[in-house]
Backbone of each chain as ProteinMPNN parsed JSONL, in Angstrom:
{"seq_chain_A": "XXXXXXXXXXXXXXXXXXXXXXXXXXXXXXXXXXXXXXXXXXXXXXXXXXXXXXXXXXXXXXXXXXXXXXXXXXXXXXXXXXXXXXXXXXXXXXXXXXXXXXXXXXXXXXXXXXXX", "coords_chain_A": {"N_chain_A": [[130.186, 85.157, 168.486], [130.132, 82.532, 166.776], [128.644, 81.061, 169.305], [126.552, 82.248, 169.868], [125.572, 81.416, 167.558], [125.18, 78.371, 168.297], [123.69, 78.646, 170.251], [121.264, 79.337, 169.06], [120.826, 76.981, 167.399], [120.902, 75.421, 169.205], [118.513, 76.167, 171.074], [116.476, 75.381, 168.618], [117.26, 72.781, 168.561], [115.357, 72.092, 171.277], [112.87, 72.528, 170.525], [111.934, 71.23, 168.86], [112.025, 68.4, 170.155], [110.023, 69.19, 172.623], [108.2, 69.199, 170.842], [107.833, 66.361, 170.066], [107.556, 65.278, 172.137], [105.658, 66.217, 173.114], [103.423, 65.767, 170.499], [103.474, 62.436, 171.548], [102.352, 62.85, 173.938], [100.071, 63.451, 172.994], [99.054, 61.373, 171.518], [98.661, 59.37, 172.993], [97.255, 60.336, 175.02], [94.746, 61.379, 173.535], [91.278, 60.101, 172.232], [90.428, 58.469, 169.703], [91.189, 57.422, 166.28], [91.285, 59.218, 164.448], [91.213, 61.869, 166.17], [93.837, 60.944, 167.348], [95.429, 61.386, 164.806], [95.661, 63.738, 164.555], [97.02, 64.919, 166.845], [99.809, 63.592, 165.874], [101.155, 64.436, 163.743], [102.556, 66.443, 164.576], [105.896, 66.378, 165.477], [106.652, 64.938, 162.905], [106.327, 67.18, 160.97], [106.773, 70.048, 161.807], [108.559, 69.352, 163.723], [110.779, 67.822, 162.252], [111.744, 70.68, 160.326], [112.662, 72.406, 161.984], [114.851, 70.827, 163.164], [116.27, 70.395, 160.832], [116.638, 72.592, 160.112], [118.23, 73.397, 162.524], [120.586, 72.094, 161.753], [121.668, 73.031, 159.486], [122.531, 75.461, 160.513], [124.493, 74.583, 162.028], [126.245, 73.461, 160.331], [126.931, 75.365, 157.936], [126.591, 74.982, 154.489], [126.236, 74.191, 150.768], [125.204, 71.954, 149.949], [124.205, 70.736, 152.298], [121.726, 72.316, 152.614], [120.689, 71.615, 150.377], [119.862, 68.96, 150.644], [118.638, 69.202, 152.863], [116.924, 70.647, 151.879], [115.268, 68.882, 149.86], [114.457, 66.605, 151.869], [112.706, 67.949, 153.248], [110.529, 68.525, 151.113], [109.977, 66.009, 150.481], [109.029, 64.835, 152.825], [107.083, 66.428, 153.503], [105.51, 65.576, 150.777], [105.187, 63.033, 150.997], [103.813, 62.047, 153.853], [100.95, 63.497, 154.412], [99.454, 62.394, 152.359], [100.002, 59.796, 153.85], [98.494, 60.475, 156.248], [95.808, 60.827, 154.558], [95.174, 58.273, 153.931], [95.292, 56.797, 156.387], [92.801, 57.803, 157.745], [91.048, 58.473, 156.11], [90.628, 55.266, 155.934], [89.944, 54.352, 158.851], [87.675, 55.712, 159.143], [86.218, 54.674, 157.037], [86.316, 52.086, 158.244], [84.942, 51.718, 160.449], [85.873, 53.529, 162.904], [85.732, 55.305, 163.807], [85.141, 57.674, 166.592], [81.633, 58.692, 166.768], [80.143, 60.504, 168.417], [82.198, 62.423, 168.797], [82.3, 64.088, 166.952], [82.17, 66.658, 165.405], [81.124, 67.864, 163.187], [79.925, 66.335, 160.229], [80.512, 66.101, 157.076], [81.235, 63.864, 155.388], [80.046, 62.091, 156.312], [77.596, 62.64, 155.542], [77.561, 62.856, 152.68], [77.716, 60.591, 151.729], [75.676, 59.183, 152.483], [73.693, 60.765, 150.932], [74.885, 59.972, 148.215], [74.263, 57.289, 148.481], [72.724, 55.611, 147.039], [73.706, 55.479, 144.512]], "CA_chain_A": [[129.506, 84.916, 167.218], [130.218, 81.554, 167.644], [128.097, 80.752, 170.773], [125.3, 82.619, 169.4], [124.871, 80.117, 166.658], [125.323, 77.167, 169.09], [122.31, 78.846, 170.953], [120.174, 78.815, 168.402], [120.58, 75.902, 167.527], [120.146, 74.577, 170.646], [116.493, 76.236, 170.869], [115.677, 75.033, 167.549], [116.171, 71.274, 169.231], [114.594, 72.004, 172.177], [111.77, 72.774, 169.822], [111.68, 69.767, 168.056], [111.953, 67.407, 171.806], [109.324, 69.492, 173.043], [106.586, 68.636, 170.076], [108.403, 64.98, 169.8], [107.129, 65.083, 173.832], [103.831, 66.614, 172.723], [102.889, 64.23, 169.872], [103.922, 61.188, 172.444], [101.332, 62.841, 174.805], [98.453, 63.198, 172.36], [99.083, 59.457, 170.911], [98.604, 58.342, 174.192], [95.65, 60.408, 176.175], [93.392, 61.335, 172.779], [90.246, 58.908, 172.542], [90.342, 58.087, 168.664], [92.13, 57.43, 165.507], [91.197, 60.932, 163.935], [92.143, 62.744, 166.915], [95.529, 60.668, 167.522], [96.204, 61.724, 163.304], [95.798, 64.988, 165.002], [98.391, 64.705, 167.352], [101.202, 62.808, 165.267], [101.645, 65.026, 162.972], [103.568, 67.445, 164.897], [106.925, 66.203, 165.018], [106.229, 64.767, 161.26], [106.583, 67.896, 159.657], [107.501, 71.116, 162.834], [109.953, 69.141, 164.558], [111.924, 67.999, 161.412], [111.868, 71.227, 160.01], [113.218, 72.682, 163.196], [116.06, 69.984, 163.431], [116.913, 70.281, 159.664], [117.207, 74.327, 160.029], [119.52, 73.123, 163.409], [121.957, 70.945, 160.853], [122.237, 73.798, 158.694], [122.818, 76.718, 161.402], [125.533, 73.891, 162.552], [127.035, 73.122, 158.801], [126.632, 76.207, 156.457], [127.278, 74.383, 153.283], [124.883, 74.384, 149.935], [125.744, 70.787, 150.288], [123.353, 70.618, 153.412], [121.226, 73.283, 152.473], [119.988, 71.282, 149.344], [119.648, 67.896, 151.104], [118.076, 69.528, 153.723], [115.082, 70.949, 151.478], [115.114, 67.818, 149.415], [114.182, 65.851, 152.937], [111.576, 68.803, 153.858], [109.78, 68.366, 150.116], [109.802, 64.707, 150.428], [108.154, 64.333, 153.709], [105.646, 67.212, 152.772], [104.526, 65.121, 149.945], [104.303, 61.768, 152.011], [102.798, 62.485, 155.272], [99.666, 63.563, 153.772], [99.563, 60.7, 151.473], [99.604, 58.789, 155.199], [97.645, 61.126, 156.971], [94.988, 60.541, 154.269], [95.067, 57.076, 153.762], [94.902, 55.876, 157.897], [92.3, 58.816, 158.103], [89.827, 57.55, 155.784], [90.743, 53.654, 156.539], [89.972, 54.528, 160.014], [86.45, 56.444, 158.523], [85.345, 53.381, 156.646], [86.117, 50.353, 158.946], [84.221, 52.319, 161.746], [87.445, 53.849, 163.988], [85.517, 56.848, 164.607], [84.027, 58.198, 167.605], [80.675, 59.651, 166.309], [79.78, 61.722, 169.267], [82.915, 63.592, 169.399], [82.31, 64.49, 165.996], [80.88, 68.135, 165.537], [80.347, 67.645, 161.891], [80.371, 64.829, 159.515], [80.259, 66.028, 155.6], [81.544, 62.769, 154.579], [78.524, 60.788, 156.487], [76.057, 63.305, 155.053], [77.696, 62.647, 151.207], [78.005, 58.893, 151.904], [74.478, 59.278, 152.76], [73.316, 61.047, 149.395], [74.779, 58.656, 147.188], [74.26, 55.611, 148.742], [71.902, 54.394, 145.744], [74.776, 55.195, 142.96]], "C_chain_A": [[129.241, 83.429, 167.043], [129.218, 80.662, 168.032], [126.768, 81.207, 169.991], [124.569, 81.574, 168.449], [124.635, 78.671, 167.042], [123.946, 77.334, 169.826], [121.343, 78.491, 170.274], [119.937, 77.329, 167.992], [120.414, 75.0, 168.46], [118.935, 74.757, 171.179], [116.124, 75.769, 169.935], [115.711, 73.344, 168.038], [115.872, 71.457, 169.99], [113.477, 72.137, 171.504], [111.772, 71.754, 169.725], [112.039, 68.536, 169.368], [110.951, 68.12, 172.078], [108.329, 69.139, 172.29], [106.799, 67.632, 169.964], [107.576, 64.465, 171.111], [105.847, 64.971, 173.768], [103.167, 65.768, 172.308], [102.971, 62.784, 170.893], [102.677, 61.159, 173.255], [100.68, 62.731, 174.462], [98.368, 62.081, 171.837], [98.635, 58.81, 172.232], [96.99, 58.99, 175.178], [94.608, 60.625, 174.58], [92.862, 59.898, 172.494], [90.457, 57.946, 171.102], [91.318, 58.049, 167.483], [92.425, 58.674, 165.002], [92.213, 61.798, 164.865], [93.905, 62.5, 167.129], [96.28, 61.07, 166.175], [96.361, 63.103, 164.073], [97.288, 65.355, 165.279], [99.723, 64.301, 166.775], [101.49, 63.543, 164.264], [102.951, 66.073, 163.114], [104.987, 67.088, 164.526], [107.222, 66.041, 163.658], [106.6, 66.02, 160.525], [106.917, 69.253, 160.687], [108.705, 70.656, 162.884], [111.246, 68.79, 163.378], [112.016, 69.07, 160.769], [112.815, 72.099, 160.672], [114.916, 71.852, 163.101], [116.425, 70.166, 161.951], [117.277, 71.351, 159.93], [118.545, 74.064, 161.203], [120.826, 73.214, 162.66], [122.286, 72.173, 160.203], [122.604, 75.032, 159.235], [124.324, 76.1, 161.798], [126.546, 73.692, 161.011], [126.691, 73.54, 157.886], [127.093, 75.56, 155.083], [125.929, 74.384, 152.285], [124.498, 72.935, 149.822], [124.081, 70.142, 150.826], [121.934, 71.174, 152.94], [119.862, 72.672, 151.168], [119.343, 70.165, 149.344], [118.755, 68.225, 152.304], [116.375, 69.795, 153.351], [114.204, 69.861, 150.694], [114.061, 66.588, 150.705], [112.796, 66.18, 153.03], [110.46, 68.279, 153.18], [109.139, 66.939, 150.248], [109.051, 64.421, 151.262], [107.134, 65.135, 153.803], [105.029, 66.162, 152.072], [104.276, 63.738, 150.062], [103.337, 61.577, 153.054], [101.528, 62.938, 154.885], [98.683, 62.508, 153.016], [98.946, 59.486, 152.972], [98.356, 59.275, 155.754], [96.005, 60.668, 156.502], [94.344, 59.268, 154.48], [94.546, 56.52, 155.352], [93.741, 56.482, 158.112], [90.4, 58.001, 157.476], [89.627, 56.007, 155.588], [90.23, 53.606, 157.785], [88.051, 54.637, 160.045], [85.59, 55.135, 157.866], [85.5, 51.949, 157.217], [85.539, 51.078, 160.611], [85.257, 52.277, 163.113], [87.19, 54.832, 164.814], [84.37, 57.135, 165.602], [82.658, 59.427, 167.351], [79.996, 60.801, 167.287], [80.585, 62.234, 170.025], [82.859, 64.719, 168.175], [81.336, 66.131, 166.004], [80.162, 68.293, 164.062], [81.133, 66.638, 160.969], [79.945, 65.031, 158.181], [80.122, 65.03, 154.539], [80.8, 62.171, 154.45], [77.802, 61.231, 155.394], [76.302, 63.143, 152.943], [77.502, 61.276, 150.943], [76.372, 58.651, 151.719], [73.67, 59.62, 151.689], [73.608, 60.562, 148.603], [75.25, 57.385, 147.414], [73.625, 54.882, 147.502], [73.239, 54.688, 144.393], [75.034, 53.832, 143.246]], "O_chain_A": [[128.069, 83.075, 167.172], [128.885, 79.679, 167.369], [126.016, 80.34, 169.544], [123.444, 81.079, 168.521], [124.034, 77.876, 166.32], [123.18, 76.386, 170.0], [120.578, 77.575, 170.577], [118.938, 76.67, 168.281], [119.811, 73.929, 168.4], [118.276, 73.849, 171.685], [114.946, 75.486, 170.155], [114.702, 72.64, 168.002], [115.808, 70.252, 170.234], [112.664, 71.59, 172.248], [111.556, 71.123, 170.76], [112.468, 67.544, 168.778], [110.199, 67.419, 171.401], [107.368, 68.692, 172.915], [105.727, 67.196, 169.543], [107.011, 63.371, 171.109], [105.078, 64.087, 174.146], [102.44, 65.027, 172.97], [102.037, 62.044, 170.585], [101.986, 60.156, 173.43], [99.947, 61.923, 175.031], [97.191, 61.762, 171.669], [98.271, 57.635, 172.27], [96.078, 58.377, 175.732], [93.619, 59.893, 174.573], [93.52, 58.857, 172.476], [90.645, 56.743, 171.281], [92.357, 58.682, 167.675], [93.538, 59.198, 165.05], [93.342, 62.239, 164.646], [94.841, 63.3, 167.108], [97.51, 61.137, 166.187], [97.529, 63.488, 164.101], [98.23, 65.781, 164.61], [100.737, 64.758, 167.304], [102.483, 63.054, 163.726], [103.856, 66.405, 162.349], [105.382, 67.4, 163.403], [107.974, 66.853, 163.121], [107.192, 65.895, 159.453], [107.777, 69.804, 160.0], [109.715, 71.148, 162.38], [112.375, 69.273, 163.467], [112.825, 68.658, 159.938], [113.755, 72.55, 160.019], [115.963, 72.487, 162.979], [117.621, 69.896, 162.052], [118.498, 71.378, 160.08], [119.684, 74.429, 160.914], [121.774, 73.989, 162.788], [123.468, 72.451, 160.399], [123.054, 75.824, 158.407], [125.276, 76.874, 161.901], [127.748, 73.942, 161.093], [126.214, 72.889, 156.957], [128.243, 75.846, 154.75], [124.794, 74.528, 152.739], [123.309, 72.745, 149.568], [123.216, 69.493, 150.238], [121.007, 70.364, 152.917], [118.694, 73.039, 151.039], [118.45, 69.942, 148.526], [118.08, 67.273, 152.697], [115.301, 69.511, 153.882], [112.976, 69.783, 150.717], [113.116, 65.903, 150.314], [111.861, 65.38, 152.97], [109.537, 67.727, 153.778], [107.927, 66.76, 150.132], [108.14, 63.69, 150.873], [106.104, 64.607, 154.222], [104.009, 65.701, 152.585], [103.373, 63.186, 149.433], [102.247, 61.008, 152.998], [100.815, 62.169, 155.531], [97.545, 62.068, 153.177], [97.973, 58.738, 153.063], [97.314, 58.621, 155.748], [95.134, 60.307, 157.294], [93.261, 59.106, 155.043], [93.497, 55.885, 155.457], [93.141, 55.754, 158.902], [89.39, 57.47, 157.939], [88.575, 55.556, 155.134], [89.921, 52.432, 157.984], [87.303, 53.92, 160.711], [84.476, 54.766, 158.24], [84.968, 50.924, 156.789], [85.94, 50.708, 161.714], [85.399, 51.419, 163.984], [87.724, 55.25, 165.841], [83.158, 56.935, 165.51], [82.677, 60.623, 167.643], [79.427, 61.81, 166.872], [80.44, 62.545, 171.207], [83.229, 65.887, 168.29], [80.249, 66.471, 166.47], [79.026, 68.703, 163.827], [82.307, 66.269, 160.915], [79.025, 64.293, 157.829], [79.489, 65.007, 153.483], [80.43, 61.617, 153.414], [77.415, 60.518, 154.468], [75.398, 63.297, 152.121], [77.1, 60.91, 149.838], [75.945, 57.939, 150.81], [72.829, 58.769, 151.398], [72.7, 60.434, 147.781], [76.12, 56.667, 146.921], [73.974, 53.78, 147.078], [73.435, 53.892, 143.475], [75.73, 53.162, 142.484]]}, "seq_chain_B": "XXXXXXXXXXXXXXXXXXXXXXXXXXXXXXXXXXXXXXXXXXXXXXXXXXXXXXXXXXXXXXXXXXXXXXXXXXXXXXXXXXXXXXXXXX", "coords_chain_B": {"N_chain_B": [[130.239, 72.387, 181.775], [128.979, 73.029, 178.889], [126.546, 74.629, 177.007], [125.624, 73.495, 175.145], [125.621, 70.808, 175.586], [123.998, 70.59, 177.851], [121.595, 71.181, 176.448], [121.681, 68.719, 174.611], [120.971, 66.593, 176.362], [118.822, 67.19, 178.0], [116.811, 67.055, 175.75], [116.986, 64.713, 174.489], [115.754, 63.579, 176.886], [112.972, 64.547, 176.136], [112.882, 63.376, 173.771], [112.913, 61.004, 173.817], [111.327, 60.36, 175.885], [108.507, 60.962, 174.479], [109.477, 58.902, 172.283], [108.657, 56.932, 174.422], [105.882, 56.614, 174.706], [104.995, 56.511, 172.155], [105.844, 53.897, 171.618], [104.152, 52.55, 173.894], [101.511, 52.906, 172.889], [101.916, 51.437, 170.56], [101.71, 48.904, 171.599], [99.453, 48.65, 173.399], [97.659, 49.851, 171.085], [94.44, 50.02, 170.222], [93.264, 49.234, 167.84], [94.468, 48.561, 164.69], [95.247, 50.383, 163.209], [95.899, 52.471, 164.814], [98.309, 51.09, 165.662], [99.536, 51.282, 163.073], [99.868, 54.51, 163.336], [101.387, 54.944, 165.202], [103.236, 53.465, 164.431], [104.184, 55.376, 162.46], [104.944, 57.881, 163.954], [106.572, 57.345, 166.02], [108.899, 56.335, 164.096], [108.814, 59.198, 163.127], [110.154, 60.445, 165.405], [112.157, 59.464, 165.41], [113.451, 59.767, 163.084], [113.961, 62.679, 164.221], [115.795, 62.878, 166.209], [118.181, 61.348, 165.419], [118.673, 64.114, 163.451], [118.983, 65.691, 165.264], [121.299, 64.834, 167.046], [123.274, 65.057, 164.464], [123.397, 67.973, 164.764], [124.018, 68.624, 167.037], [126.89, 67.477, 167.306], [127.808, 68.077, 164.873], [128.042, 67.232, 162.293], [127.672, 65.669, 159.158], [127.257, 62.599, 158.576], [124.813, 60.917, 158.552], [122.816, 62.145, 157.082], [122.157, 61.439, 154.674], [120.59, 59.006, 155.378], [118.299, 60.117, 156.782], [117.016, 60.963, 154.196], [116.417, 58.807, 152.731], [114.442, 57.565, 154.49], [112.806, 59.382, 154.827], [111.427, 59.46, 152.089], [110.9, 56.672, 151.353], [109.431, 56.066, 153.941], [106.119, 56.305, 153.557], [105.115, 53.466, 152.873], [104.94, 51.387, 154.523], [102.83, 52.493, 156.182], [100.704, 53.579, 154.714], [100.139, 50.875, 152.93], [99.243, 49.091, 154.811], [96.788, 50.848, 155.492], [95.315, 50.354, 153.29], [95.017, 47.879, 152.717], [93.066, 47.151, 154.717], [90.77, 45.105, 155.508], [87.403, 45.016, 156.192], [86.825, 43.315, 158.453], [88.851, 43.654, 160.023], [88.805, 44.991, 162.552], [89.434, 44.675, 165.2]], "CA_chain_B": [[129.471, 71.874, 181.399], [128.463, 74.027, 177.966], [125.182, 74.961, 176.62], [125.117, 72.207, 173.812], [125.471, 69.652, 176.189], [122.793, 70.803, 178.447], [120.79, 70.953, 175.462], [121.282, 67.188, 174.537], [120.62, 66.168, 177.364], [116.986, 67.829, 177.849], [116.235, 66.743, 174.248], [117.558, 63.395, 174.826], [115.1, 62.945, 177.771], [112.103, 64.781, 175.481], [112.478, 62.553, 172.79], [112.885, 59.544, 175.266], [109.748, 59.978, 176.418], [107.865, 61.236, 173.08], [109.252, 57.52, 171.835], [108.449, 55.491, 175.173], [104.678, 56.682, 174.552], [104.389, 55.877, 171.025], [105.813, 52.391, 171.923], [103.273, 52.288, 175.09], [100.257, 53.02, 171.853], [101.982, 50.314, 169.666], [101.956, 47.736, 172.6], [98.234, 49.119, 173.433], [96.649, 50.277, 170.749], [93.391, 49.091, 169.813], [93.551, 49.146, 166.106], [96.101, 47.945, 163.671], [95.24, 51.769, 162.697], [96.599, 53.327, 165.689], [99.25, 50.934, 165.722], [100.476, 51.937, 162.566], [100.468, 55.67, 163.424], [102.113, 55.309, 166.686], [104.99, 53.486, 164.493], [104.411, 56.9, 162.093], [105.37, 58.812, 164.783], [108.029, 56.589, 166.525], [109.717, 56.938, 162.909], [109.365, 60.365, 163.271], [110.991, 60.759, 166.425], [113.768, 58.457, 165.407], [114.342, 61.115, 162.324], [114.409, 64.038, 164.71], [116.446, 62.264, 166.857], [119.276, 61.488, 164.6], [119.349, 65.188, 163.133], [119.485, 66.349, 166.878], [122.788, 64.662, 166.843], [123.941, 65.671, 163.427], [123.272, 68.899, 164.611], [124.898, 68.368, 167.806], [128.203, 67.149, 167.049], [128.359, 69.028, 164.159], [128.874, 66.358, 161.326], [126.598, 65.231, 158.224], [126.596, 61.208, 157.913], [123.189, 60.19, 158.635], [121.555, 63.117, 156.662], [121.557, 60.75, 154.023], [119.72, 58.316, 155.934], [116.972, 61.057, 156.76], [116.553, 61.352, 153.319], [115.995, 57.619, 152.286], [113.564, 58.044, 155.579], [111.335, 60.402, 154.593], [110.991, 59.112, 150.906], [109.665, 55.852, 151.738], [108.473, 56.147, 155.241], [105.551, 56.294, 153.607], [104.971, 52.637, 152.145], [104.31, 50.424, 155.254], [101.167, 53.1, 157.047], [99.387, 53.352, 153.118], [99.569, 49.111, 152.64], [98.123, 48.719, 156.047], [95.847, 51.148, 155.779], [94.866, 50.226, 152.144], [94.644, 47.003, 152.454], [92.652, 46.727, 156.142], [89.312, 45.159, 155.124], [86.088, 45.565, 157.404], [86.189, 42.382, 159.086], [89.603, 43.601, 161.198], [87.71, 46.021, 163.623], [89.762, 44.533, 166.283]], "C_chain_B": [[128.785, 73.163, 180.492], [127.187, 73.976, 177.608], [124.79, 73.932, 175.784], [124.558, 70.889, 174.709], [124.295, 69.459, 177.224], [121.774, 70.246, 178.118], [120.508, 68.887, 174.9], [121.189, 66.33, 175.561], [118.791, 66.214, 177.87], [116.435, 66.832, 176.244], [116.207, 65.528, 174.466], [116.148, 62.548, 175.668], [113.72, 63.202, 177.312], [111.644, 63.738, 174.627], [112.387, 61.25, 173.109], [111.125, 59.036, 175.39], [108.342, 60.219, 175.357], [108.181, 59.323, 172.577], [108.777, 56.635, 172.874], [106.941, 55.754, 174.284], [104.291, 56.457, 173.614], [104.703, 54.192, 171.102], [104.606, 52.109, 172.991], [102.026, 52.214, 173.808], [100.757, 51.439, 171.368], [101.423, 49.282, 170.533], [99.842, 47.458, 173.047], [97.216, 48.758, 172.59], [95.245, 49.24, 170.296], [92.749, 48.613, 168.619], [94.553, 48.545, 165.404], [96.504, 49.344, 162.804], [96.162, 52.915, 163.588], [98.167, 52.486, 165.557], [100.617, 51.386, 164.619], [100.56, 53.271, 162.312], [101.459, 56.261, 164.614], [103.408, 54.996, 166.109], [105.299, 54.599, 163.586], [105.505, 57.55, 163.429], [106.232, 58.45, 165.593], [109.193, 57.207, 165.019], [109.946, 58.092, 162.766], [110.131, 61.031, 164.087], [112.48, 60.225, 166.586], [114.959, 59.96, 164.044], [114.616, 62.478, 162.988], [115.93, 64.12, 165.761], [118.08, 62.236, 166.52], [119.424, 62.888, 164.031], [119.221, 66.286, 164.011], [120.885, 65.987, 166.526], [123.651, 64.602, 166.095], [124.507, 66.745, 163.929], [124.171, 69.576, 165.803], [126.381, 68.498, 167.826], [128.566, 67.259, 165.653], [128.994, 68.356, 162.802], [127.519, 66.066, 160.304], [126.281, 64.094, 157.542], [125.717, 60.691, 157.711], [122.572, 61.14, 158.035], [120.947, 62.232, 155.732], [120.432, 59.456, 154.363], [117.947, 59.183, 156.201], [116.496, 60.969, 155.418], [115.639, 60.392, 152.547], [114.607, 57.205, 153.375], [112.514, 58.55, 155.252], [111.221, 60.343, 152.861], [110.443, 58.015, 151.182], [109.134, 55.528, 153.052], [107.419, 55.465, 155.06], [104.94, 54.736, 153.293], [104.148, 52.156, 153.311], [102.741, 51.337, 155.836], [100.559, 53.235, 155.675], [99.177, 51.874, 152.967], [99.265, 48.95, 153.32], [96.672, 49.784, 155.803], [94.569, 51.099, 153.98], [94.036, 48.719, 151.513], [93.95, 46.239, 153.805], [91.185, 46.511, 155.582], [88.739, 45.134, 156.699], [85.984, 44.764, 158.737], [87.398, 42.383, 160.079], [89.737, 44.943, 161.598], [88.711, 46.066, 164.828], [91.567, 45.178, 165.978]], "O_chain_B": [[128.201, 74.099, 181.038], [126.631, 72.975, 178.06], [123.624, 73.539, 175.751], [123.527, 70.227, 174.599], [123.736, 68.378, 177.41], [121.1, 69.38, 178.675], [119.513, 68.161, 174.884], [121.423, 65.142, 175.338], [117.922, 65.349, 177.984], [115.561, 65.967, 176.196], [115.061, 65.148, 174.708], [115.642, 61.467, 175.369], [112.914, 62.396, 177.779], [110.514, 63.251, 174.595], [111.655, 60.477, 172.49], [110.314, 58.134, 175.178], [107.281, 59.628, 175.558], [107.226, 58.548, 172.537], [108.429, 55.522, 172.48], [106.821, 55.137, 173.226], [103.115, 56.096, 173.644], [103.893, 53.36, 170.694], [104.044, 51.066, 172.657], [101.511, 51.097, 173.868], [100.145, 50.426, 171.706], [100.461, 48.715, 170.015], [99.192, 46.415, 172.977], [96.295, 47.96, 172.77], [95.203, 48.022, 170.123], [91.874, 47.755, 168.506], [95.514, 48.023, 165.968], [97.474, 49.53, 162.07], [96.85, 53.855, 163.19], [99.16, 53.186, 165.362], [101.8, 51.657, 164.824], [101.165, 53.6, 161.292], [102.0, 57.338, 164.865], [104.458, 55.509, 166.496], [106.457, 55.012, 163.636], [106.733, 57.498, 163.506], [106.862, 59.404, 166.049], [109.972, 58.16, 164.995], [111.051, 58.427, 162.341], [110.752, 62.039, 163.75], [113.429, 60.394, 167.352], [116.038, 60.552, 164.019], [115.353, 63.312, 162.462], [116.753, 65.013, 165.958], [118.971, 62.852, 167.105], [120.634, 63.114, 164.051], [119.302, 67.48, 163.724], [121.581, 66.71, 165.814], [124.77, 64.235, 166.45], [125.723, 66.906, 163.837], [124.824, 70.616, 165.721], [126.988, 69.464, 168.287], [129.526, 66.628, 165.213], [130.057, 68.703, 162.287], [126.392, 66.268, 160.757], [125.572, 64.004, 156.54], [125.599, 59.942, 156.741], [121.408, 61.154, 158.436], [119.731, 62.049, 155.678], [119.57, 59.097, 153.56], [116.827, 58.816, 155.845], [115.268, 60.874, 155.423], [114.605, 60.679, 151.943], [113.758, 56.466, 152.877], [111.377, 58.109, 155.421], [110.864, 61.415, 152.371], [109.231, 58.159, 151.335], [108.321, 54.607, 153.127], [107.184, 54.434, 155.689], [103.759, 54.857, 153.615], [102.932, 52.344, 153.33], [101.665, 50.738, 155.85], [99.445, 52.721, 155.768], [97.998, 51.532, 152.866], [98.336, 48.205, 153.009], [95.556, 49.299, 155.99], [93.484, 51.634, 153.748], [93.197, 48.444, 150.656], [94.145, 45.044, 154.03], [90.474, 47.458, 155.244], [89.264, 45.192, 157.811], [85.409, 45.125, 159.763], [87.4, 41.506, 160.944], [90.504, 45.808, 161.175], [88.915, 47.116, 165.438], [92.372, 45.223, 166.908]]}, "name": "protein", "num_of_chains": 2, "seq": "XXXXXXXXXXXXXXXXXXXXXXXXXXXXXXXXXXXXXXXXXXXXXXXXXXXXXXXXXXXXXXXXXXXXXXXXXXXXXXXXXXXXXXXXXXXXXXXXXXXXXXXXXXXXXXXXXXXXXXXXXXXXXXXXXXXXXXXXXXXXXXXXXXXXXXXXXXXXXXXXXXXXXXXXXXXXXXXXXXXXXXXXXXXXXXXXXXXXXXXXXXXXXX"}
């Protein structure tokens, strides 16, 4: 009984090293800023979710349990916040590769009220 | 040699190499945009990192650190990317 819970938790970090691995790879071969937001997100919000559920498979306590979702909530409602912000910083100091782009709503609004 | 230890070991060498490559971007990148998502994602690998080895060795000091972590994380990648005017391209 035990062992069983030691397992899992030992797949749940191999999870979270394996997209930690992932993200590492797409930061490094994708071409652009967009695409590399792509990539970095993973660990960001999988892999700690993964490794928090670990901690608490490892230390049943409400303790954990409450600090654990506290963490989750918190970096939910940052990472986006980032995501946005480098995303369209990236978008208006010209970061982006326009002919990987398959569609561009933003250009085509940017574009319609240019005279405001 | 038990299953845990296996386990941090593999992970160990995952997240190893997940952080060399966001340091290889920082060192790299060609933005001040990429650079500060490569240290995003270094930071994130540092928090998975540490509650690998919470989770590990079976103890709960650094949770609080995760927590102070992922509340302001966010500060330094929004003032760079808030305050990057047009004229640093490079």
């Amino acid at each position: 009984m035990n062992t069983a819970f030691e397992v899992f938790a030992g797949l749940l970090i191999l999870v979270s090293g394996f997209l930690s691995m992932a993200a590492g790879f797409g930061i490094v071969r994708f071409p652009d800023v967009l695409t590399r937001l792509h990539a970095a997100t993973k660990p960001q919000v999988l892999g700690l979710a993964t490794v928090l559920l670990a901690i608490f498979v490892r230390n049943p306590t409400w303790g954990v349990a409450s600090t654990a979702v506290l963490i989750m909530v918190f970096q939910l409602l940052t990472q986006p916040m980032t995501a946005h912000m480098l995303g369209r910083s990236a978008y208006r100091t010209l970061h982006v590769r326009r002919d990987l782009l398959i569609e561009d709503d933003l250009g085509r609004d940017i574009a319609a009220h240019a005279d405001d | 040699m038990t299953f845990l230890q296996i386990v941090s070991i593999a992970a160990g060498a995952m997240f190893g190499i997940g952080a060399l490559a966001a340091i290889w971007r920082i060192i790299r990148g060609p933005s001040i945009l990429d650079r500060a998502l490569a240290t995003d994602v270094l930071l994130a690998i540092a928090m998975c990192g540490l509650g690998a080895e919470m989770a590990i060795n079976r103890h709960t000091d650094t949770l609080v650190v995760l927590l102070v972590l992922a509340m302001f994380a966010v500060v330094g990648s929004i003032s760079i990317a808030r305050f990057m005017a047009k004229q640093d391209v490079s």
